[in-house]
Structures are given as structure tokens and as C-alpha cells.
Backbone as a printed PyTorch tensor [residue, N CA C, xyz], in Angstrom:
tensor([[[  0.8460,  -1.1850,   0.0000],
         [  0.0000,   0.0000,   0.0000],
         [  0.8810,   1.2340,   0.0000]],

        [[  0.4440,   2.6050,  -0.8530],
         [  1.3870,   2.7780,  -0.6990],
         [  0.7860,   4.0290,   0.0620]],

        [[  2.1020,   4.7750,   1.0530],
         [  1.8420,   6.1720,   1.6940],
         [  1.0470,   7.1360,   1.3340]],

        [[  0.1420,   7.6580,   1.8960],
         [ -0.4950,   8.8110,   1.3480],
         [ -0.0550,   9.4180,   2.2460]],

        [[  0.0700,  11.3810,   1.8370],
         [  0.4310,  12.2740,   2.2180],
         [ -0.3680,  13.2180,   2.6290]],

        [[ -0.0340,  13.9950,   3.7220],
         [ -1.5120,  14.9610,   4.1480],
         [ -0.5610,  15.8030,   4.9080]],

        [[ -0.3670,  17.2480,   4.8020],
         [  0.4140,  18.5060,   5.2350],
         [  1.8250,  17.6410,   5.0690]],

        [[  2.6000,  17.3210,   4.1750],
         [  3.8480,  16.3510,   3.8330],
         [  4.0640,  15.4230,   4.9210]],

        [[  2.9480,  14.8850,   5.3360],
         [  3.4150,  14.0980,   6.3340],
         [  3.2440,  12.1280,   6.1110]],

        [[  4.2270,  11.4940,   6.1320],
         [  3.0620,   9.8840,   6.1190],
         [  2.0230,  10.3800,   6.6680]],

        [[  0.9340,   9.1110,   5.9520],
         [ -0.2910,   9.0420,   6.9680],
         [ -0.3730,   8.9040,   8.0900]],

        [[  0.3380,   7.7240,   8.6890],
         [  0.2170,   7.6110,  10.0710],
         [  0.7820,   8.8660,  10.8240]],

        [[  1.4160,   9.6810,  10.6920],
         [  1.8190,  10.5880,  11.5280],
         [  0.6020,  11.9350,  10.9650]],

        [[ -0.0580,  11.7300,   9.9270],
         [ -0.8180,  13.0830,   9.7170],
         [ -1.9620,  12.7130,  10.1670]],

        [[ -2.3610,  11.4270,  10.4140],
         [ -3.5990,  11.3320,  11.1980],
         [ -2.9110,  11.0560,  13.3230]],

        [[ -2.1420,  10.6400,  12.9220],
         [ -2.1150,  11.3560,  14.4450],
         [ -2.0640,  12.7730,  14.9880]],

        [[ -1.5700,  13.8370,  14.1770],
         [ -1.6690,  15.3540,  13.6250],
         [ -2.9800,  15.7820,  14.2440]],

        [[ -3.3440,  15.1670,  13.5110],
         [ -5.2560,  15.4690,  13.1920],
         [ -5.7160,  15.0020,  14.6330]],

        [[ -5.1770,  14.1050,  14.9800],
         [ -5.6020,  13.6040,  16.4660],
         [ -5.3450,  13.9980,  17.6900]],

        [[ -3.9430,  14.5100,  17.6370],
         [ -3.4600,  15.4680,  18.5660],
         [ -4.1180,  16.8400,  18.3750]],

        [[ -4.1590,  17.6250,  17.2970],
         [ -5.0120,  18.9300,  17.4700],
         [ -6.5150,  18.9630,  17.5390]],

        [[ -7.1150,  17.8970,  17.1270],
         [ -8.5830,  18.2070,  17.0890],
         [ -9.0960,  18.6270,  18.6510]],

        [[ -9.0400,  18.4500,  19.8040],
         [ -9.1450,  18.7310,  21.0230],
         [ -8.9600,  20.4930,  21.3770]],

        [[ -7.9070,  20.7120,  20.5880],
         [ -7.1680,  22.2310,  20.8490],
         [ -8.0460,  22.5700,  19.9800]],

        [[ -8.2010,  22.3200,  18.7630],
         [ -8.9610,  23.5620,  17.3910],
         [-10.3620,  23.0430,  17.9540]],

        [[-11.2240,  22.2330,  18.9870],
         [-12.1860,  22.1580,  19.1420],
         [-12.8160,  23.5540,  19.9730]],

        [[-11.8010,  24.1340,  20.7650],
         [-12.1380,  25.2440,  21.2430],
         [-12.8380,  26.5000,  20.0560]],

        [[-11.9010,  26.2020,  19.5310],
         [-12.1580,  26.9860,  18.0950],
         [-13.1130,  27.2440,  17.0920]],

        [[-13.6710,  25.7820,  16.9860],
         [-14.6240,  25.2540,  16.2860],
         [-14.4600,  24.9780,  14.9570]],

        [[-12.7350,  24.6710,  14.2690],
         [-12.3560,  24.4510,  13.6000],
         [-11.8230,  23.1060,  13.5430]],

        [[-11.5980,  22.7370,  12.7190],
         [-11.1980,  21.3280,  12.0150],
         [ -9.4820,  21.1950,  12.0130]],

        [[ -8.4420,  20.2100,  12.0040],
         [ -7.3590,  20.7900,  11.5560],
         [ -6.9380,  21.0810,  10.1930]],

        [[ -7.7170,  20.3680,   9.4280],
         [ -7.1450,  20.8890,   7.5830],
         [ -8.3200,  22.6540,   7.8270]],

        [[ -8.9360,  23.0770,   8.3020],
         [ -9.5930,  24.4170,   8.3360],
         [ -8.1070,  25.4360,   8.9310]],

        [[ -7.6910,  24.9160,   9.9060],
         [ -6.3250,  25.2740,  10.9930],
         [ -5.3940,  25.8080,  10.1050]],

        [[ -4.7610,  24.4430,   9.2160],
         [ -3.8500,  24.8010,   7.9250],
         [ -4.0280,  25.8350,   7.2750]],

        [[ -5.4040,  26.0950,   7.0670],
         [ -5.6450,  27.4620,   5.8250],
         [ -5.0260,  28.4040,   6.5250]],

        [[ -6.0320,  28.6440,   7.7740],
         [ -5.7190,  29.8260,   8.3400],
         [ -4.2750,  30.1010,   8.4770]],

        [[ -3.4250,  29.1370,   8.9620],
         [ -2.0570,  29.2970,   9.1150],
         [ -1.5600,  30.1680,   7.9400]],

        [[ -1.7420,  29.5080,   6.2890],
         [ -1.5390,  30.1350,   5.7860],
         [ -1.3390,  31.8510,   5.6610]],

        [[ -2.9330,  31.6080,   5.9670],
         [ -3.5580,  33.1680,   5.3950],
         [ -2.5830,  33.6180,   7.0850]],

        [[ -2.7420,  33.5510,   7.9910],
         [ -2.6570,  34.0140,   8.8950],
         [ -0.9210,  34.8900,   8.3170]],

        [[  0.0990,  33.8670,   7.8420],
         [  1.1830,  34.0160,   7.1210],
         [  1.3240,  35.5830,   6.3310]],

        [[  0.0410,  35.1890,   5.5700],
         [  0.1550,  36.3850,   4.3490],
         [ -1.3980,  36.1410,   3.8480]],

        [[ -2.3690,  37.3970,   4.0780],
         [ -3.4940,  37.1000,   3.7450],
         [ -3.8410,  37.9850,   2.2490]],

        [[ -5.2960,  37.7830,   1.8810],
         [ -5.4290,  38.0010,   0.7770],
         [ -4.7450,  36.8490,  -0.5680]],

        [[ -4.7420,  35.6240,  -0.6230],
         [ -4.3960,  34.6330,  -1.3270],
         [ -4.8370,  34.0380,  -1.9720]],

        [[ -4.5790,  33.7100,  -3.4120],
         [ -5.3590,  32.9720,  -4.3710],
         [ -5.5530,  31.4180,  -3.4280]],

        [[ -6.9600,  31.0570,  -4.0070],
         [ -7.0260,  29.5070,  -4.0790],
         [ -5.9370,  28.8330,  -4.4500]],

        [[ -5.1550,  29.0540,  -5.4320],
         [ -4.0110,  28.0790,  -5.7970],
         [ -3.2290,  27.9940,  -5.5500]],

        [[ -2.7530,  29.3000,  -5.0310],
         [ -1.5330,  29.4480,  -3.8210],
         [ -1.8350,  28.8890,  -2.2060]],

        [[ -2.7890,  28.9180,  -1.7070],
         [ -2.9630,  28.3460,  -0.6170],
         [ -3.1240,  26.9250,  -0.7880]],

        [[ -3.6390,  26.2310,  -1.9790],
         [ -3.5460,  25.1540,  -2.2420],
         [ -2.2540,  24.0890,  -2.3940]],

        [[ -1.2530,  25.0640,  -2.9090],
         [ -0.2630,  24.9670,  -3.1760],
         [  0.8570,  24.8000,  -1.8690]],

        [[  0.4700,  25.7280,  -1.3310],
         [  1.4560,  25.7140,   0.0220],
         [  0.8230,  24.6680,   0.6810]],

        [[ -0.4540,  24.2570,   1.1880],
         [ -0.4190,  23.1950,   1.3640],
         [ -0.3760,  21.7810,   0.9590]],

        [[  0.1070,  21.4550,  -0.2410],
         [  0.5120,  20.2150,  -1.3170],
         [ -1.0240,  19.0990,  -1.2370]],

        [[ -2.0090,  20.3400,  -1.8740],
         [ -3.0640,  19.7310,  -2.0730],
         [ -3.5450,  20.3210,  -3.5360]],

        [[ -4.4080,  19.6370,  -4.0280],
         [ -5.1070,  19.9750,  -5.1230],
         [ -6.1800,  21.5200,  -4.6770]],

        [[ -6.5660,  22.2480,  -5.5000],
         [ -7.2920,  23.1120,  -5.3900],
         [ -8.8710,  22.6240,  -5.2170]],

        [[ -9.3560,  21.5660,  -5.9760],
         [-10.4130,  20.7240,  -5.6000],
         [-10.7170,  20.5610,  -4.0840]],

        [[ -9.7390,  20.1320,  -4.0290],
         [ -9.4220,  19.6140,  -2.2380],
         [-10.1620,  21.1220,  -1.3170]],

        [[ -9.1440,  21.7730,  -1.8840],
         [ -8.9510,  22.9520,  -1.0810],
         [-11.0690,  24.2940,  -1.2520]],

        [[-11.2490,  24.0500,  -1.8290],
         [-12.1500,  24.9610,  -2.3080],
         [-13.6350,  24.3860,  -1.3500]],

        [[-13.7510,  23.2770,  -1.1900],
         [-14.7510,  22.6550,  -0.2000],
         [-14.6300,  23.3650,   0.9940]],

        [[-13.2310,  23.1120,   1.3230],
         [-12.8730,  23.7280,   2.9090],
         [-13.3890,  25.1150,   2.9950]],

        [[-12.6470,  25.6590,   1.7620],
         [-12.6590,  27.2620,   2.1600],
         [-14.3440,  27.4640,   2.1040]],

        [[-15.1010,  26.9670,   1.1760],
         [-16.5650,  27.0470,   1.2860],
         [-17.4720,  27.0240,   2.7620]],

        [[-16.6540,  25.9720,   3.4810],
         [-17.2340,  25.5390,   4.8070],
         [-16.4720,  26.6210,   6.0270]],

        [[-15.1630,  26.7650,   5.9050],
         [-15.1390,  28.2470,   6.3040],
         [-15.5810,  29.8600,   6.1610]],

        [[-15.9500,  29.7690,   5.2170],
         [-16.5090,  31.1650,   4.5570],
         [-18.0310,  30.9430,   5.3930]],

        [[-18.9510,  29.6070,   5.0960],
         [-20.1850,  29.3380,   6.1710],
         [-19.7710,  30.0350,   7.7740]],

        [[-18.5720,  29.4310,   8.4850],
         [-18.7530,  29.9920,   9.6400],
         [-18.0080,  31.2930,   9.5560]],

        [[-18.3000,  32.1290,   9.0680],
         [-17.5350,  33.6690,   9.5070],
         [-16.1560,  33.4920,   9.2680]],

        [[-15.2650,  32.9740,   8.7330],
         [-13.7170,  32.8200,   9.2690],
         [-12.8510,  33.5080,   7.6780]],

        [[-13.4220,  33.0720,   6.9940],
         [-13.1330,  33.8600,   5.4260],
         [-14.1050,  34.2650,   4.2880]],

        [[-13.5540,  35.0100,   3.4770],
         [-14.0910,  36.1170,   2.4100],
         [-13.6900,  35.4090,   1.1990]],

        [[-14.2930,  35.1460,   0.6430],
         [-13.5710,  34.7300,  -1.3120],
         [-14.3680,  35.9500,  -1.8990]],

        [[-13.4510,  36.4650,  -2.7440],
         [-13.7550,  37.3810,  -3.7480],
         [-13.3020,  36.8930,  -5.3550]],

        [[-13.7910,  37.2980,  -6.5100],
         [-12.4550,  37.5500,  -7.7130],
         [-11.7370,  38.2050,  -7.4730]],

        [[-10.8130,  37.4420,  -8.0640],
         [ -9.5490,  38.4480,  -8.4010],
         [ -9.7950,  39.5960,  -9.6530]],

        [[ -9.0210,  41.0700,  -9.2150],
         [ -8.9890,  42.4710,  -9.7740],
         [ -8.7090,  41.8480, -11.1790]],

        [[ -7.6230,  41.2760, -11.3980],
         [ -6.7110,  41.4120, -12.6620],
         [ -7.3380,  40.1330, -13.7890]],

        [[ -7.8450,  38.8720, -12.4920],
         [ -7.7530,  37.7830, -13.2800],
         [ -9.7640,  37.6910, -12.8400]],

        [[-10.4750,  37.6820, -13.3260],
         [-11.7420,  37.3590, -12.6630],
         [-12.3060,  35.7280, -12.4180]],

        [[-11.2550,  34.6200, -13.1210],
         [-11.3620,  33.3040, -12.9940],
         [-10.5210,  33.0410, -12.0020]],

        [[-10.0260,  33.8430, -10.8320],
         [ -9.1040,  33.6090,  -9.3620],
         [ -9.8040,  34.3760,  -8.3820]],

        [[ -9.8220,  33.0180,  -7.6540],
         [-10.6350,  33.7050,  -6.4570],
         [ -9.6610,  34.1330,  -5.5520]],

        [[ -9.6990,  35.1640,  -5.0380],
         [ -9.0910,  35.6890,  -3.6650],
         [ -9.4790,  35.3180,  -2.0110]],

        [[ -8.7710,  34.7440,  -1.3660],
         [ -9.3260,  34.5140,  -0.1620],
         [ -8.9760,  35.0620,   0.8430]],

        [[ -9.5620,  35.4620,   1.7470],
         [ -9.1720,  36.7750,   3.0740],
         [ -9.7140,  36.5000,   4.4370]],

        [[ -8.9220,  36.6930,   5.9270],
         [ -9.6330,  36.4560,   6.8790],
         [-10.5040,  37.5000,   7.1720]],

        [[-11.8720,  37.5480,   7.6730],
         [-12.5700,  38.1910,   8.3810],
         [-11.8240,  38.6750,   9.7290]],

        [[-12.8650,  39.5380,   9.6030],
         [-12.2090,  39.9920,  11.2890],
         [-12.2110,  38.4490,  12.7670]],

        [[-13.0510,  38.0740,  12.4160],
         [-13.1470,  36.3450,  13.0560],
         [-11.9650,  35.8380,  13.1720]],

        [[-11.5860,  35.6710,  11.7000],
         [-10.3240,  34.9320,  11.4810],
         [ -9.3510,  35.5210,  11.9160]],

        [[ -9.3170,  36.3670,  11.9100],
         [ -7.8630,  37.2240,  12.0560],
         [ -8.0330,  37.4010,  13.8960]],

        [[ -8.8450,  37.4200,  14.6130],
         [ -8.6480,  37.1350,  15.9970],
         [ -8.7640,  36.0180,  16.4550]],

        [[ -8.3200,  35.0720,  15.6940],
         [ -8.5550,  33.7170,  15.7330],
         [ -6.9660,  33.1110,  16.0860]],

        [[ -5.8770,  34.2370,  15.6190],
         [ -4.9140,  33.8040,  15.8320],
         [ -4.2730,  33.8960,  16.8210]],

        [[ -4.3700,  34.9690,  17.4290],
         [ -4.2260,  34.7840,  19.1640],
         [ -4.8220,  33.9270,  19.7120]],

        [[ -5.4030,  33.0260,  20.1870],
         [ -6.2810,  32.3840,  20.5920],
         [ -5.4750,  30.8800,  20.3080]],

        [[ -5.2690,  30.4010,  18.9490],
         [ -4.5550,  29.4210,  18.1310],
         [ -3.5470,  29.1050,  18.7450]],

        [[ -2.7040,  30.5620,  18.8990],
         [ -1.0200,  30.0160,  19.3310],
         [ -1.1180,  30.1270,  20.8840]],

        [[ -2.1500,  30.6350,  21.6200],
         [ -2.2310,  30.0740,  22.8480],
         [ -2.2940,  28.3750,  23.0970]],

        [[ -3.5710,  27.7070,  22.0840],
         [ -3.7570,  26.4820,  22.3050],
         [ -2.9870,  25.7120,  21.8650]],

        [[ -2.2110,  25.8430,  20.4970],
         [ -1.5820,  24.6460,  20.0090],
         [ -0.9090,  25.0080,  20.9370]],

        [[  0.5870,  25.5770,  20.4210],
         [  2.4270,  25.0850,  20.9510],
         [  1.7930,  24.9510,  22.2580]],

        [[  0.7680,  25.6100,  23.5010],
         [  0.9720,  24.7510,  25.2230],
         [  0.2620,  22.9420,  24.6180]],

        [[ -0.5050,  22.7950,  23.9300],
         [ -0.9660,  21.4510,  23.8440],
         [ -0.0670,  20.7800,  23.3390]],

        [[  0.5430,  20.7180,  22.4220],
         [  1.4010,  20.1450,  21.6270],
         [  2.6230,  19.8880,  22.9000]],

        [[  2.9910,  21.2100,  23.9380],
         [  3.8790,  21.3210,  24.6540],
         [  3.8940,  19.8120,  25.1460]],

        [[  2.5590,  20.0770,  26.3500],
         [  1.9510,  19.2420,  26.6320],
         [  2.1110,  17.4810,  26.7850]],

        [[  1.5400,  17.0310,  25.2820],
         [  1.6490,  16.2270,  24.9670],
         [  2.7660,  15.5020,  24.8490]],

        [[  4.3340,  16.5600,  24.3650],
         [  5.4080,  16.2300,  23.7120],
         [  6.2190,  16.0040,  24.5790]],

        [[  5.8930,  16.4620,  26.1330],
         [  6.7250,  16.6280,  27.3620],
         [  6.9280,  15.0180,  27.5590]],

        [[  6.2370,  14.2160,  27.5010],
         [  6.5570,  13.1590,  27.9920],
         [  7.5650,  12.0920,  26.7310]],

        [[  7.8370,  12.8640,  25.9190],
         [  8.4290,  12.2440,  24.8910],
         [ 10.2690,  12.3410,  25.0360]],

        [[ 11.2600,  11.0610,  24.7070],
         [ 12.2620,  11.2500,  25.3170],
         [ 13.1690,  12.0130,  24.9670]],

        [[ 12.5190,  12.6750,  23.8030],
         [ 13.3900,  13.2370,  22.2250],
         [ 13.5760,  14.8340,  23.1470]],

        [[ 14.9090,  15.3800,  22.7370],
         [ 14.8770,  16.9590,  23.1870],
         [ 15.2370,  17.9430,  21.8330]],

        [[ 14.6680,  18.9490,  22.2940],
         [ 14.5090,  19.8620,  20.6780],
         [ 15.5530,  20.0390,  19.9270]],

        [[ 16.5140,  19.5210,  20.2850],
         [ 17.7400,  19.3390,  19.0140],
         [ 17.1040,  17.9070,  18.1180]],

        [[ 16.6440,  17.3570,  19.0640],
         [ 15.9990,  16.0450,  17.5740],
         [ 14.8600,  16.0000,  17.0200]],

        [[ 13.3940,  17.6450,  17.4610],
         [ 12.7350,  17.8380,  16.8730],
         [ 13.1110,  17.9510,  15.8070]],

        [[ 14.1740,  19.7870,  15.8910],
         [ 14.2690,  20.1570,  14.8170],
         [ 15.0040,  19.6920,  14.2360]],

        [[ 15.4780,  18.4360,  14.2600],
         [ 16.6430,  17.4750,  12.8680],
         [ 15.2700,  17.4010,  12.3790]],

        [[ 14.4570,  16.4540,  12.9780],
         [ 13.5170,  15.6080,  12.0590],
         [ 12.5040,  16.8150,  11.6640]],

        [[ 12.7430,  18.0310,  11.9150],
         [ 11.5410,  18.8730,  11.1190],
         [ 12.6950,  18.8310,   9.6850]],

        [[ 13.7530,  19.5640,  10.2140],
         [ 15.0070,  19.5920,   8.6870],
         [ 14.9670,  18.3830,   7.6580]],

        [[ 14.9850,  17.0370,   8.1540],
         [ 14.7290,  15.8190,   7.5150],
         [ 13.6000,  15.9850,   6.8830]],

        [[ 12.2010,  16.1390,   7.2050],
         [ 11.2860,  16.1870,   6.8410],
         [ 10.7310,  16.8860,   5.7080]],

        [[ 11.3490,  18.6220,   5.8560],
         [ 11.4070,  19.5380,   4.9550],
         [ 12.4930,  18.8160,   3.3790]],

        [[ 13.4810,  18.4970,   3.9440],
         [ 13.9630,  18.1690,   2.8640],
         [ 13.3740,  16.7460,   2.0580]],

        [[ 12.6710,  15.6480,   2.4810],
         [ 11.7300,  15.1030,   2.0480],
         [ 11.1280,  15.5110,   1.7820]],

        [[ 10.3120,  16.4860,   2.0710],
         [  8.8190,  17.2500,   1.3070],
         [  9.5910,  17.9130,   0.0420]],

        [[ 10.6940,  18.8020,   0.2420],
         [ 11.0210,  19.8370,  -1.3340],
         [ 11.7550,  18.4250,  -2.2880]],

        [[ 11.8800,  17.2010,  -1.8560],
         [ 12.6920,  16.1880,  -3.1600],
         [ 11.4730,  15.6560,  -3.7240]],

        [[ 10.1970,  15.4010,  -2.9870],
         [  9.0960,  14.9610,  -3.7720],
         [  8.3300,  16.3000,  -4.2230]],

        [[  8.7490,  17.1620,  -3.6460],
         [  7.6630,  18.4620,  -4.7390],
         [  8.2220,  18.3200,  -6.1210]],

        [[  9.9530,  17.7180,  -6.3050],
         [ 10.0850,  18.3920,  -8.2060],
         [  9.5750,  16.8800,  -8.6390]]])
């Protein structure tokens, strides 16, 4: 069988992802692939569908459901795009955008949390985030 990928992660570690944050983004009332967007936008807002799609190594298909079901609860805006009118633009609401204080309160203490009992110390997070990254950019070409 082979690996499927979800935020560049194996499966088994992106559904544990999903398992470890759903508790924290439940405060929220967000999902964790909803979480991802925002991260994005939170990054740099005002973003095409295909660029947010993109940064997260998903299809735009994928991606356009979500943003639909966020745009339902208050959290983002799709507009056309000025230049191109077949690109949609996507933007946080004022919702969203105070959504991010709130976020980095819950994850990094939950994640803290959770990770405290783990034997690994943050010199071997961040190898295996570096490992990881460089696995994700050899399968992007």
C-alpha cells in the first residue's frame, strides 16, 4: 500500500496530527485541515485559491470545499480576483484574524503538553523537522 500524504506528512503521523489537534482547534470550532488554511492566510493574507492550495501540497479541488465551509462559519471572504476574474481571492474576516491569538495560545501549550513526555529533546525535533522539509522539497520536483 502505498503512503499517502496529508500537510507532507506519512499518513500515520498526519492522522495522528489530526488527532493530537482536534481537542485544541475544538475550542475553536475548527477542524485541523480548516487550521492549515488559516495558518496560511494568517502568514500572508489576501491569497489565491491556488496558492494556498499549493502551500499546502493539495489539489485546489481539495482545497475549495474547505474554504466554502469556512466562509459558512464567519472565518473567510472569497472574492475575484482584480486582474484575473477566474481567481478567487481569499481573506480572513475579522473572526479569522482574531482567531490567531487564541490558536497560538492552544496549540504550541498542547502540543507542549503532549510532547513533554516524549524522550526526544529539541535538538531532535528540529533534525527531524530539517529531515522532513527536505523530504517534502525532493518529492515536490
Amino acid at each position: 500500500m502505498d503512503a499517502k500524504w496529508v500537510d507532507g506528512l506519512p499518513e500515520p503521523i498526519a492522522i495522528m496530527m489530526i488527532i493530537i489537534h482536534s481537542p485544541m482547534l475544538s475550542e475553536l470550532g475548527i477542524t485541523y485541515p480548516q487550521y492549515l488554511v488559516l495558518m496560511v492566510l494568517w502568514e500572508k493574507n489576501n491569497q489565491p485559491v491556488n496558492d494556498i492550495a499549493h502551500r499546502l501540497l493539495l489539489e485546489t479541488n481539495t482545497v475549495t470545499p474547505l474554504l466554502q465551509r469556512m466562509e459558512k462559519l464567519g472565518i473567510v471572504n472569497r472574492k475575484k480576483g482584480e486582474t484575473d476574474k477566474r481567481q478567487q481571492i481569499v481573506s480572513l474576516t475579522e473572526k479569522g484574524k482574531n482567531m490567531e491569538e487564541k490558536a497560538y495560545e492552544l496549540v504550541p501549550a498542547g502540543m507542549g503538553k503532549r510532547l513533554s513526555a516524549c524522550p526526544l529533546k529539541i535538538e531532535d525535533y528540529q533534525q527531524l523537522a530539517q529531515e522532513l522539509d527536505t523530504i517534502i522539497d525532493t518529492l515536490k520536483k
